[in-house]
C-alpha positions as CSV (number, residue, x, y, z in Angstrom):
1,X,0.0,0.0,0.0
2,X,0.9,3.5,-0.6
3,X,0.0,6.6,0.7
4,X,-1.5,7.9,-2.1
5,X,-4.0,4.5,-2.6
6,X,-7.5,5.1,-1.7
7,X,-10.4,2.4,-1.1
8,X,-14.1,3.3,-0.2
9,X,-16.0,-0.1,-0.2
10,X,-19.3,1.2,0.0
11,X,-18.8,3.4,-2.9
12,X,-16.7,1.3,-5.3
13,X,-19.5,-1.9,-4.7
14,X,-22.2,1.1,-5.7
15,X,-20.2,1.6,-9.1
16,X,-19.7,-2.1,-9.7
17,X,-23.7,-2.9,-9.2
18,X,-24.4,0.5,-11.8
19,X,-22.1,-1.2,-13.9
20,X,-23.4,-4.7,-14.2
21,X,-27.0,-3.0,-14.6
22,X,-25.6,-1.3,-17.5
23,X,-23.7,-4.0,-19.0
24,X,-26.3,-6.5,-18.1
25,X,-28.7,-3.9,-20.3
26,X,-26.5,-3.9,-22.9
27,X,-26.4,-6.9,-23.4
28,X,-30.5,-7.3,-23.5
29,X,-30.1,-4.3,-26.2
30,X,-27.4,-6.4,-28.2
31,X,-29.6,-9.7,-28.3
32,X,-32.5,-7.7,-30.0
33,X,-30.1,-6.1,-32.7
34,X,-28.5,-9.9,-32.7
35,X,-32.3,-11.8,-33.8
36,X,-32.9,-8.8,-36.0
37,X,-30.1,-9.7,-37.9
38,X,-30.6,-13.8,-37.6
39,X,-33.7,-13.5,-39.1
40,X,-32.6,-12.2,-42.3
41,X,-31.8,-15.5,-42.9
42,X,-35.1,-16.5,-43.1
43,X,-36.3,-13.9,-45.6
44,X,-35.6,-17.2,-48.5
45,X,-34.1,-14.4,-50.8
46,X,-31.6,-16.5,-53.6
47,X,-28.4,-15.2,-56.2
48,X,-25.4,-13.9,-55.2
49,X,-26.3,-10.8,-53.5
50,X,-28.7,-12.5,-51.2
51,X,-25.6,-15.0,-50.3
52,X,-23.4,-11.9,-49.1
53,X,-26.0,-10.3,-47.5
54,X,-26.7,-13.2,-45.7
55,X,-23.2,-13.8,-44.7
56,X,-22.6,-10.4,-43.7
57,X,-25.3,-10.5,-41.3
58,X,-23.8,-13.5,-40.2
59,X,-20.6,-11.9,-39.1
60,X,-22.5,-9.0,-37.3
61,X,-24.1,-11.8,-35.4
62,X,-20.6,-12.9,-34.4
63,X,-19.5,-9.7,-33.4
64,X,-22.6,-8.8,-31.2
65,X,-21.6,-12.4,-29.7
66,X,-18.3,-11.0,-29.1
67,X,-19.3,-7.7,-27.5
68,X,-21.8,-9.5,-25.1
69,X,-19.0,-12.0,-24.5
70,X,-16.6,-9.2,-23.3
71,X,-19.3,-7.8,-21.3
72,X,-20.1,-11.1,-19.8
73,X,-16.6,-11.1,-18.4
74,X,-17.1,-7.7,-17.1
75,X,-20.4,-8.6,-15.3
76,X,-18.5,-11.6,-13.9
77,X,-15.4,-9.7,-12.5
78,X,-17.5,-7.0,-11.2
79,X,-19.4,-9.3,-9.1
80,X,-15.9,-11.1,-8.5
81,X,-14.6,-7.4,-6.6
82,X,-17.7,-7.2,-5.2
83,X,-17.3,-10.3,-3.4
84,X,-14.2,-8.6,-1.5
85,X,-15.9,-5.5,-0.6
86,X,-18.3,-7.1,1.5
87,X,-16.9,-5.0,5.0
88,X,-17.7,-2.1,3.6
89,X,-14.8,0.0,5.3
90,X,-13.0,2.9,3.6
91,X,-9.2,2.2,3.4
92,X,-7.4,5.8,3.1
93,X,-3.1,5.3,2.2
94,X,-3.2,8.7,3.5
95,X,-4.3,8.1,6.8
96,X,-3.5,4.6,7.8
97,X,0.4,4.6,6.9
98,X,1.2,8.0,9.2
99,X,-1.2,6.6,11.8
100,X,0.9,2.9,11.8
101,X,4.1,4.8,12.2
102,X,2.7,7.1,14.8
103,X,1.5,4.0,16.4
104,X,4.2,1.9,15.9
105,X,6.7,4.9,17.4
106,X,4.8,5.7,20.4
107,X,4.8,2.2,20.9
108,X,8.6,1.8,21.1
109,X,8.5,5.1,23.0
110,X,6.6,3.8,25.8
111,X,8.5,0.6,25.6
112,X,11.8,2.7,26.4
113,X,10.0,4.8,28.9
114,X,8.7,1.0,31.0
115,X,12.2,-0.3,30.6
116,X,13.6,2.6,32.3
117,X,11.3,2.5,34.8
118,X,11.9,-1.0,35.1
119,X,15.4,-0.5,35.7
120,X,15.4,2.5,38.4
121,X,12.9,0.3,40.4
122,X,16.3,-1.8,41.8
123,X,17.9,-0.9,44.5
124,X,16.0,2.1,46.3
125,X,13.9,2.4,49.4
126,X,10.1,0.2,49.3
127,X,8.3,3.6,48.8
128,X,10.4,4.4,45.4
129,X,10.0,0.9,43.8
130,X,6.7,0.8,44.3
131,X,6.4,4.0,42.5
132,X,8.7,3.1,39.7
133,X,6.5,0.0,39.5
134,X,3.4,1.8,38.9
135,X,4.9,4.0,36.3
136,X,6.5,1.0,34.7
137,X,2.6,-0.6,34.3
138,X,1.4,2.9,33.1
139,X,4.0,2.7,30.4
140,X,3.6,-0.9,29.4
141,X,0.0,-0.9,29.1
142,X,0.7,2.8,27.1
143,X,2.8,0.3,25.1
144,X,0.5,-1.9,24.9
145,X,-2.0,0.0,23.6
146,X,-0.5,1.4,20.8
147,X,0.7,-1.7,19.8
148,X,-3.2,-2.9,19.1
149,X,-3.5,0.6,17.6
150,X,-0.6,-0.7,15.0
151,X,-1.7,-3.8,14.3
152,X,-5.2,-2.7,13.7
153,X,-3.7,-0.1,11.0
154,X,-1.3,-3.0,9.9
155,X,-4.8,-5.2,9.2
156,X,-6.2,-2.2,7.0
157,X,-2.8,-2.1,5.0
158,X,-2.9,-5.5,4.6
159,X,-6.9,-5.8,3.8
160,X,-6.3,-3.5,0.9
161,X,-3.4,-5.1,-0.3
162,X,-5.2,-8.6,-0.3
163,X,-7.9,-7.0,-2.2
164,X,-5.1,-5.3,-4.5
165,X,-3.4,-8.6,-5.4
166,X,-6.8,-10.7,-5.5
167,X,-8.3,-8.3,-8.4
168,X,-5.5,-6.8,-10.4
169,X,-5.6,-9.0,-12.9
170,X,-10.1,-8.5,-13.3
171,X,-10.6,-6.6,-16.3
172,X,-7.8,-7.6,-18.5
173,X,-9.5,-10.0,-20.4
174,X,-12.7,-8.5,-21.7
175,X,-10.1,-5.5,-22.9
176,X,-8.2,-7.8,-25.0
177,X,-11.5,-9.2,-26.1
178,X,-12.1,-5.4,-26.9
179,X,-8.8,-4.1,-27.9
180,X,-8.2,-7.2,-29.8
181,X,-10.9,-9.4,-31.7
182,X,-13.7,-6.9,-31.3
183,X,-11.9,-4.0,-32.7
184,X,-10.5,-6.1,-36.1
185,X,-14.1,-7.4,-36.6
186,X,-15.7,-3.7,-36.7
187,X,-12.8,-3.0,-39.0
188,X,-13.4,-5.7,-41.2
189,X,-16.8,-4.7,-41.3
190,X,-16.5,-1.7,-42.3
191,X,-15.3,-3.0,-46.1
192,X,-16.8,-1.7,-49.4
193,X,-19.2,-2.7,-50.6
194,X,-19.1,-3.9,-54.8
195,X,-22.2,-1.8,-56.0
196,X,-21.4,-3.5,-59.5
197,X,-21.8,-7.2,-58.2
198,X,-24.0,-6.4,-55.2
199,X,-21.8,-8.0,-52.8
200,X,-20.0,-7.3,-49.6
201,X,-16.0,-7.6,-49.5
202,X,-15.4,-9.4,-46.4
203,X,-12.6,-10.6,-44.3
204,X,-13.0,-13.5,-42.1
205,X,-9.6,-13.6,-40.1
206,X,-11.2,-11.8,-37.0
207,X,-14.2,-14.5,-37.0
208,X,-12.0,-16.9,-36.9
209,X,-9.5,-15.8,-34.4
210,X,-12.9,-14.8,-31.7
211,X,-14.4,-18.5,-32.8
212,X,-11.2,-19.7,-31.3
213,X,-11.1,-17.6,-27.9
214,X,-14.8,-18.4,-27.3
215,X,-14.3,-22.1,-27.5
216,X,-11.9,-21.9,-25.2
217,X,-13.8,-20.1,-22.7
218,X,-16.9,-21.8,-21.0
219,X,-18.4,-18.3,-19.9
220,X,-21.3,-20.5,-18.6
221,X,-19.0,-22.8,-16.3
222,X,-17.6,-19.2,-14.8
223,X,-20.9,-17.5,-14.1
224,X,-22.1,-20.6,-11.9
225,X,-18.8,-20.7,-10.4
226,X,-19.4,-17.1,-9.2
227,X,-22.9,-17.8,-7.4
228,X,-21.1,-20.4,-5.6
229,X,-19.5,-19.9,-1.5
230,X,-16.5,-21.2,-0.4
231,X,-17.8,-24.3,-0.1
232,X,-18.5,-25.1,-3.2
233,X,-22.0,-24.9,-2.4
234,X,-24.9,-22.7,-4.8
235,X,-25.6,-19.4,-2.4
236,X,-28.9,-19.3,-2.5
237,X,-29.5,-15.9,-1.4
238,X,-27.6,-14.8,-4.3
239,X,-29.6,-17.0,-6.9
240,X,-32.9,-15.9,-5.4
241,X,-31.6,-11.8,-5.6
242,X,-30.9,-12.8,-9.7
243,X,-34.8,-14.3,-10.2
244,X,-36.7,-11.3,-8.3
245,X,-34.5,-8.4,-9.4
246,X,-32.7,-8.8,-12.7
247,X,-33.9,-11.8,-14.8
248,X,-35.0,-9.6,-17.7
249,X,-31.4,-8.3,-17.8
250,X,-29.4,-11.6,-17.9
251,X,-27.4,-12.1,-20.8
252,X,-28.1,-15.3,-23.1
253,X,-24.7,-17.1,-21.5
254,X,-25.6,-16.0,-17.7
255,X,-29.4,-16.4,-18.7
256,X,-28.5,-20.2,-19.8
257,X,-26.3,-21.1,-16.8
258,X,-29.0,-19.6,-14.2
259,X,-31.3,-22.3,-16.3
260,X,-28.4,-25.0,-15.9
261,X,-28.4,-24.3,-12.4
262,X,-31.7,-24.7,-11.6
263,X,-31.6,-28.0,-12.9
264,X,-28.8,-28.8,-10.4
265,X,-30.9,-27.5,-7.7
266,X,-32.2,-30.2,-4.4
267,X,-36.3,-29.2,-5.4
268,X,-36.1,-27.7,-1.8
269,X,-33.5,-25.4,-3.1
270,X,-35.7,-24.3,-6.1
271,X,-38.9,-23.7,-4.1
272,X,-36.2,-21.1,-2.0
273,X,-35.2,-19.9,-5.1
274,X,-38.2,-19.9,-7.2
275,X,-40.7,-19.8,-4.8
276,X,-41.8,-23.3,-6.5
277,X,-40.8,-26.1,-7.8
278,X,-39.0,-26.2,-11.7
279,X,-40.9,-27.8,-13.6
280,X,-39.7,-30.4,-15.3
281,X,-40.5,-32.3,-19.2
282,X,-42.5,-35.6,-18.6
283,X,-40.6,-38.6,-18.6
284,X,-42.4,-40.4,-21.6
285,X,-39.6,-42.3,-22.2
286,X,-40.4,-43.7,-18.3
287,X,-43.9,-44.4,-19.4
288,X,-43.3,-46.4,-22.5
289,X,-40.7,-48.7,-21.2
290,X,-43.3,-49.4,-17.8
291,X,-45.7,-50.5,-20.4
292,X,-42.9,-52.6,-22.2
293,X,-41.9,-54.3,-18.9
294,X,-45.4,-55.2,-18.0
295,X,-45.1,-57.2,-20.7
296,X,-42.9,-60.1,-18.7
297,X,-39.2,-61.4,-18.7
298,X,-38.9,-60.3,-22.8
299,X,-39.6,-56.7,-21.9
300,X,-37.8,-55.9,-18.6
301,X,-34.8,-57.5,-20.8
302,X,-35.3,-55.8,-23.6
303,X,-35.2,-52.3,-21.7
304,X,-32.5,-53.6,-19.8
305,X,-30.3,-54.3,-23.1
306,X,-31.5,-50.3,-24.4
307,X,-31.1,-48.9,-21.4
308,X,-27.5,-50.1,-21.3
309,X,-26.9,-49.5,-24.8
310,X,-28.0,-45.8,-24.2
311,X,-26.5,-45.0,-20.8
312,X,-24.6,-41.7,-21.5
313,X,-21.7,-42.5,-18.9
314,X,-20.1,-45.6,-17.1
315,X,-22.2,-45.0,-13.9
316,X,-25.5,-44.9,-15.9
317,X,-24.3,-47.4,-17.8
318,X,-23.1,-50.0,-14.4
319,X,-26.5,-48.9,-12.9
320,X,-28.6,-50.0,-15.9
321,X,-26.3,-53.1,-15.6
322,X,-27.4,-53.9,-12.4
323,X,-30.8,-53.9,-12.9
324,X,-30.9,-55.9,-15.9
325,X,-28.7,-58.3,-13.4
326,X,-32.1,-58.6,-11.6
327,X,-34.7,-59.1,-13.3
328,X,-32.8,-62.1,-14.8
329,X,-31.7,-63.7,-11.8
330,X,-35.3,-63.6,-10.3
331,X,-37.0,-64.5,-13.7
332,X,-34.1,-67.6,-13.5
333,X,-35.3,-68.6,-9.8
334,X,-38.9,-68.4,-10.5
335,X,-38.6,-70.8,-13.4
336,X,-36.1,-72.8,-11.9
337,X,-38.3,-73.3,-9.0
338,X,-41.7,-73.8,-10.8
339,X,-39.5,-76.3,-13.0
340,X,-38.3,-78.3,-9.6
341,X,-41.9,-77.8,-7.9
342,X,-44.1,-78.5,-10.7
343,X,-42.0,-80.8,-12.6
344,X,-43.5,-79.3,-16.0
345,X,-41.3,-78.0,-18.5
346,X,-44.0,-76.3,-20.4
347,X,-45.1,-74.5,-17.1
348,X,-41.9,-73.2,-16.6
349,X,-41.7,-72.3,-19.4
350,X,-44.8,-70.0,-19.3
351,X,-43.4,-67.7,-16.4
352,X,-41.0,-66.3,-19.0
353,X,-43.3,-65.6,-21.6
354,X,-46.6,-62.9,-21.5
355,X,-49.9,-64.8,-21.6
356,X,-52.1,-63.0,-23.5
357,X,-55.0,-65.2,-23.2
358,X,-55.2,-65.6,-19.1
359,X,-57.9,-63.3,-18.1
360,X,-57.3,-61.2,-14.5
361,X,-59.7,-62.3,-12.4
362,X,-58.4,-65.7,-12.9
363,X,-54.5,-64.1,-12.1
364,X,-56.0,-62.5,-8.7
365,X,-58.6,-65.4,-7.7
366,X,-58.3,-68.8,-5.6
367,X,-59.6,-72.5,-6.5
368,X,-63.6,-72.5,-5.9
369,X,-63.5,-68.7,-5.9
370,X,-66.6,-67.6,-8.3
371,X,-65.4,-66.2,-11.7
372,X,-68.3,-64.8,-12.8
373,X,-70.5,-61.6,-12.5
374,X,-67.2,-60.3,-9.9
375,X,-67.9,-57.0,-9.4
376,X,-65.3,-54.5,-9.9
377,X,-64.9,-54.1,-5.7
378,X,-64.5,-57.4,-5.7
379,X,-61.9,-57.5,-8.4
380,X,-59.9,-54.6,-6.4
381,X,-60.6,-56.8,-3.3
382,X,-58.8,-59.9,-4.7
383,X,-56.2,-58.2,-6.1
384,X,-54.9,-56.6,-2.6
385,X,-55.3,-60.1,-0.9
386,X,-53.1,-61.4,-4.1
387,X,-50.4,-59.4,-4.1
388,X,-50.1,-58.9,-0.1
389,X,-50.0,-62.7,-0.2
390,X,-47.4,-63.2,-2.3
391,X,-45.2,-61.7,0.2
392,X,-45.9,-64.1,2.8
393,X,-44.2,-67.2,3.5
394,X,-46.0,-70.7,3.9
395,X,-45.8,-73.7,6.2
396,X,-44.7,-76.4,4.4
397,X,-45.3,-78.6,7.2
398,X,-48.5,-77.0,7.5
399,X,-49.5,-76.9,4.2
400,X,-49.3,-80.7,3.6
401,X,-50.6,-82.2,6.6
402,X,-54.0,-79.5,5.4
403,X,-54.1,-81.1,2.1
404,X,-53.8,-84.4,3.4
405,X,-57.1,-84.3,6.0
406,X,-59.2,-83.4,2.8
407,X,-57.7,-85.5,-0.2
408,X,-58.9,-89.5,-1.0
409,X,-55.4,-90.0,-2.3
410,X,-53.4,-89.0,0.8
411,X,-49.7,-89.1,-0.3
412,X,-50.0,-87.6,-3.4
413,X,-52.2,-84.6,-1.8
414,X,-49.5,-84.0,0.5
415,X,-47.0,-84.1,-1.6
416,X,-48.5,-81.7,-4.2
417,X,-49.7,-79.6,-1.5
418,X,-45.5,-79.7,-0.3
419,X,-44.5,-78.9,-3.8
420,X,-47.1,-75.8,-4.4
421,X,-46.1,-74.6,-0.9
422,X,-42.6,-74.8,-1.7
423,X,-43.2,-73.2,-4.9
424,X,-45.0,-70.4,-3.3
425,X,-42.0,-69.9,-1.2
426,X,-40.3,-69.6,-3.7
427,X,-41.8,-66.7,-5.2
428,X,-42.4,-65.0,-2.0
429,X,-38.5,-64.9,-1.9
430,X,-38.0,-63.3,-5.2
431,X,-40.3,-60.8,-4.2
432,X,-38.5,-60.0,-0.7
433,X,-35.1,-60.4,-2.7
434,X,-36.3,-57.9,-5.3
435,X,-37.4,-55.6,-2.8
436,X,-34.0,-55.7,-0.9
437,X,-32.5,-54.8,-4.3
438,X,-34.6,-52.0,-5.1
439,X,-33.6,-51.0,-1.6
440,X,-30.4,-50.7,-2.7
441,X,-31.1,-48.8,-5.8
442,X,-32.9,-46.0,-3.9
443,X,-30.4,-46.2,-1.5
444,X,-28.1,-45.0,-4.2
445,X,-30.8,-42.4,-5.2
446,X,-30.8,-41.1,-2.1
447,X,-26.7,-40.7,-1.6
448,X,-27.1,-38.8,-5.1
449,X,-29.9,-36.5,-3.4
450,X,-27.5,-35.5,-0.2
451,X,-24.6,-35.0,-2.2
452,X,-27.2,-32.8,-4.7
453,X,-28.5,-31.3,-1.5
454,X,-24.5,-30.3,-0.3
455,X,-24.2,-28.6,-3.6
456,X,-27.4,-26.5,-3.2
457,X,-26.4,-25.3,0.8
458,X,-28.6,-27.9,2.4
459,X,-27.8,-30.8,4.6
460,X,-29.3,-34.3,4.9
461,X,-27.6,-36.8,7.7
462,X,-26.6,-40.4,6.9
463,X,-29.6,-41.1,9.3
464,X,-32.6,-39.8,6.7
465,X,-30.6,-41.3,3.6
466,X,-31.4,-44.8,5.6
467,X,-34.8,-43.7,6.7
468,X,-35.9,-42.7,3.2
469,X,-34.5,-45.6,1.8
470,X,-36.4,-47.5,3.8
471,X,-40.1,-45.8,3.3
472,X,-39.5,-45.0,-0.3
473,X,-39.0,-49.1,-0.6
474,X,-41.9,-49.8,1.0
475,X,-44.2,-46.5,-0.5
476,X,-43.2,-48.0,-4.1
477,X,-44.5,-51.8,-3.0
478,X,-47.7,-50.1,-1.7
479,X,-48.2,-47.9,-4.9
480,X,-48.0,-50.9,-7.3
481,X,-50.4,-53.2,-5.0
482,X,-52.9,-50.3,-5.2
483,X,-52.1,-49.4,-8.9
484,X,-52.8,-53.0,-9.6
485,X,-56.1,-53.3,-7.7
486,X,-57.2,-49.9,-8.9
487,X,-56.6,-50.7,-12.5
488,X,-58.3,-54.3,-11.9
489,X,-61.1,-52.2,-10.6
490,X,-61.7,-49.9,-13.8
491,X,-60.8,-52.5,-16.6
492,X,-61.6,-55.6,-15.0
493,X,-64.9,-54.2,-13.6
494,X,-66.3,-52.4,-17.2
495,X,-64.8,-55.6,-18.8
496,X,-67.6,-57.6,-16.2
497,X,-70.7,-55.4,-17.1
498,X,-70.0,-55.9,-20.6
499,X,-69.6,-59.4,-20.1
500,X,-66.4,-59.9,-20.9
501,X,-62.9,-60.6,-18.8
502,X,-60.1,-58.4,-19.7
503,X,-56.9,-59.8,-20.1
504,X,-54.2,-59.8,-17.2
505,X,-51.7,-58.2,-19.3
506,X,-53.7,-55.2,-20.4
507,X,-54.1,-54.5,-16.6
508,X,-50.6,-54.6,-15.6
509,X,-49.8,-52.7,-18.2
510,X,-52.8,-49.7,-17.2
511,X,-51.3,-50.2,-13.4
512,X,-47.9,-49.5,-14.9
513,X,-49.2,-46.3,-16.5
514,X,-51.1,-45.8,-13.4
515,X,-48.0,-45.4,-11.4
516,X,-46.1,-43.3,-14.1
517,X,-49.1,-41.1,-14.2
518,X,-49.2,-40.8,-9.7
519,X,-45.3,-40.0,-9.8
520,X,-45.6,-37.4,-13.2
521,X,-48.1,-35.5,-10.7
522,X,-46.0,-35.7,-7.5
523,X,-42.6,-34.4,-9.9
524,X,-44.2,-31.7,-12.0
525,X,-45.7,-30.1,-8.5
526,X,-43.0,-31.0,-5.7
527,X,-40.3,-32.2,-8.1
528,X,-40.2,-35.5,-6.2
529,X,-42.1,-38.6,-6.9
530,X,-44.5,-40.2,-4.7
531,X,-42.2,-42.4,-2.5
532,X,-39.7,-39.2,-1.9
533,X,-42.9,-37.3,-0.7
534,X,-43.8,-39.8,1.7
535,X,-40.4,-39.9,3.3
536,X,-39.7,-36.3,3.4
537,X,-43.1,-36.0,4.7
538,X,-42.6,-38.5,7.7
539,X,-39.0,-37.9,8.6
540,X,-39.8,-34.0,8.7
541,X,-42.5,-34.7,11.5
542,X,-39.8,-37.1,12.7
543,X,-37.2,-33.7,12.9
544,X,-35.1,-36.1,10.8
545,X,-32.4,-33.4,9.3
């Protein structure tokens, strides 16, 4: 620091807001003139002249994207001083160096004076020591004192000399921007133009040299960089400031990496931000391949193979894996176990392969249960009792000995009765095992969501990533035992009054659009399907942070 540096705060962060407001209009003024000029291109004019007209428009295009570029960098290095200028203290050269020195001499003054005291306190009579000793503790605290008094002065030299060397280099590359490409392009612009051929005389050196520094530079990447705090974490505040007070002056690259962070936001963190959720495009990819699956072992596989094939990185890709993984080893163990249990080939056979034919009702009902006239409550009814029994485990033991108090042929009842209740088992454990593996999957979800959450200023404990696990597992059980039984109800019941039976298939595959449908509603209003809800909803009244 020198004497003759000066530093208001207050002042310099008013002229650093007035000129991103100006730039930040600028730049809205620049985007008009820039469509004007794009949609010359869509007059359809043809010959020569239309071509350099066209590509002469095209270049002022460039250059407006060069000018807004420059000012982009501005905007982002004004709000990079402004993030030291937060204390708001005016740092004068004038008046803190003299004041250190004065300070720092008194100090050393009164450190001379406490010595000497110090010294002339040996060797005299109890009434002069204790004298000297009180002027020695006037002087050192004197000392003292001043001492603070430098060192605060010291801190102000050394605050503006941290904010000296942290910004000297802001500015200097928007004015090469300016100096450099910017200038060359309005020169090149300013060419004849051939009134004989109707064409422009153009020089494309500059466009090619800007092309280069703007590929180089991820403008984007730098303006979400700057609404982030030391941690690394999206400031919220700030985010918020830019959607109620200057959205209409964004530029196009700060306007598209506000939009790109939104999208990175925890939905909580929108809802501060926003004041709602961001609504997001439906998944219809989701939807088609819950239809697909519904369609048995072929279809889970078959979006398995795509969803592999498609996976745009190695964790997407390993995750896609995984699941694919599972549906084939539980489509294996069912058939391996119907195979072993039922000793029929064919019937095995069949748990791999959609039956069209089978009708619902006979899917969700028991032997001697009444397949006609079932009315569509009973059909619902049914199909709760199915699926919440296919969870449940059976006594083997049990299930024989049964079979073999009400069968003429008693060995082969209780045999058969075994082998079904084995089978049943069996089943029951691919469920439970399925379950434990989607488990894991939302587990994984859920370790995504509290590192999303870190990143947007929030927190969420290792304790509510297990407890959401847990619920969402069981939320997504309940919402496909009711999906099924509500779909049962609507298509199996208007099947019934017309006398007909609708297919099992075609009611899987409404309950799999059924819960597509429930979760598209819970996203595009809380950004979080119905599962997360649920969860958030109980381990909030739980004050589980």
């Amino acid at each position: 620091m020198l004497e003759s540096d000066f530093l208001d705060m207050n002042q310099l962060n008013i002229q650093c807001d007035e000129s991103i407001s100006a730039l930040s209009d600028s730049n809205a003024r620049l985007n008009g003139i820039s469509n004007v000029y794009k949609a010359a291109n869509e007059v359809g004019c043809t010959g020569e002249t239309a071509d350099s007209f066209y590509e002469y428009c095209d270049r002022i295009v460039t250059l407006i994207s060069a000018i807004e570029l420059a000012n982009d960098k501005d905007i982002l290095d004004n709000g990079t001083l402004k993030s030291f200028l937060r204390e708001g203290a005016v740092l004068d050269g004038r008046v803190i160096l003299p004041s250190k020195r004065r300070a720092a001499e008194n100090e050393r003054r009164e450190r001379e004076a406490a010595d000497e005291c110090e010294s002339r306190s040996h060797g005299v009579s109890p009434e002069e020591k204790h004298y000297w000793r009180h002027e020695y503790r006037c002087h050192k605290q004197a000392a003292d004192s001043y001492r603070r008094e430098k060192e605060f002065w010291e801190s102000r030299e050394r605050k503006f000399d941290e904010i000296n060397n942290a910004t000297k280099n802001l500015f200097k590359e928007s004015k090469s921007y300016r100096d450099g490409v910017i200038k060359e392009g309005i020169k090149s612009l300013s060419k004849d133009f051939n009134v004989t051929t109707g064409t422009f005389e153009l020089d494309d050196s500059w466009k090619t040299g800007f092309e280069k520094l703007y590929n180089n530079v991820s403008i984007v990447d730098e303006f979400k960089k700057s609404w982030k705090d030391e941690n690394g974490a999206y400031n919220l505040d700030v985010l918020n400031d830019i959607y109620n007070n200057r959205i209409d002056k964004l530029s196009a690259n700060e306007a598209e990496a506000f939009a790109a962070v939104l999208k990175e936001l925890h939905p909580d963190a929108q809802k501060q931000v926003l004041g709602h959720v961001s609504a997001s495009d439906a998944d219809i990819k989701g939807l088609v391949q819950g239809v697909v699956k519904s369609l048995g072992f072929g279809g889970k596989t078959g979006v398995g193979v795509y969803n592999i094939a498609t996976a745009k990185d190695d964790s997407a890709k390993r995750k896609a894996g995984l699941k694919l993984t599972k549906d084939i080893g539980t489509a294996t163990v069912t058939w391996a176990g119907t195979l072993l249990y039922g000793g029929d080939l064919r019937k095995a056979n069949g748990t791999l392969l959609p039956d069209f034919k089978k009708s619902f009702i006979e899917s969700i009902s028991e032997e001697g249960d009444d397949l006609v006239n079932v009315s569509g409550f009973e059909i619902m009814k049914r199909s709760f009792k199915k699926d919440i029994d296919s969870y449940k485990f059976t006594n083997v033991k049990k299930a024989g000995e049964a079979a073999i108090e009400n069968a003429d042929d008693v060995a082969e009842a209780g045999i058969k009765a075994k082998d079904a209740a084995k089978l049943k088992n069996v089943k029951a454990g691919v469920k439970w095992a399925g379950a434990v593996i989607d488990a894991a999957f939302n587990w994984s979800d859920n370790v995504a969501e509290q590192k999303l959450a870190s990143q947007s200023g929030m927190k969420m404990s290792n304790g509510r990533v297990a407890a959401e696990t847990l619920i969402e597992t069981a939320a997504d059980i309940g919402l496909g035992i009711a999906s099924n039984a509500a779909a049962g109800f609507v298509i199996g019941g208007a099947a019934a009054l017309l006398g007909l039976s609708a297919p099992a298939i075609a009611v899987t595959a409404a309950s799999a659009v059924a819960v597509w449908g429930v979760n598209e509603a819970f996203k595009y209003f809380t950004g979080k399907d119905a599962g997360e809800n649920l969860a958030d909803f109980l381990c909030d009244h739980a004050e589980l942070k």
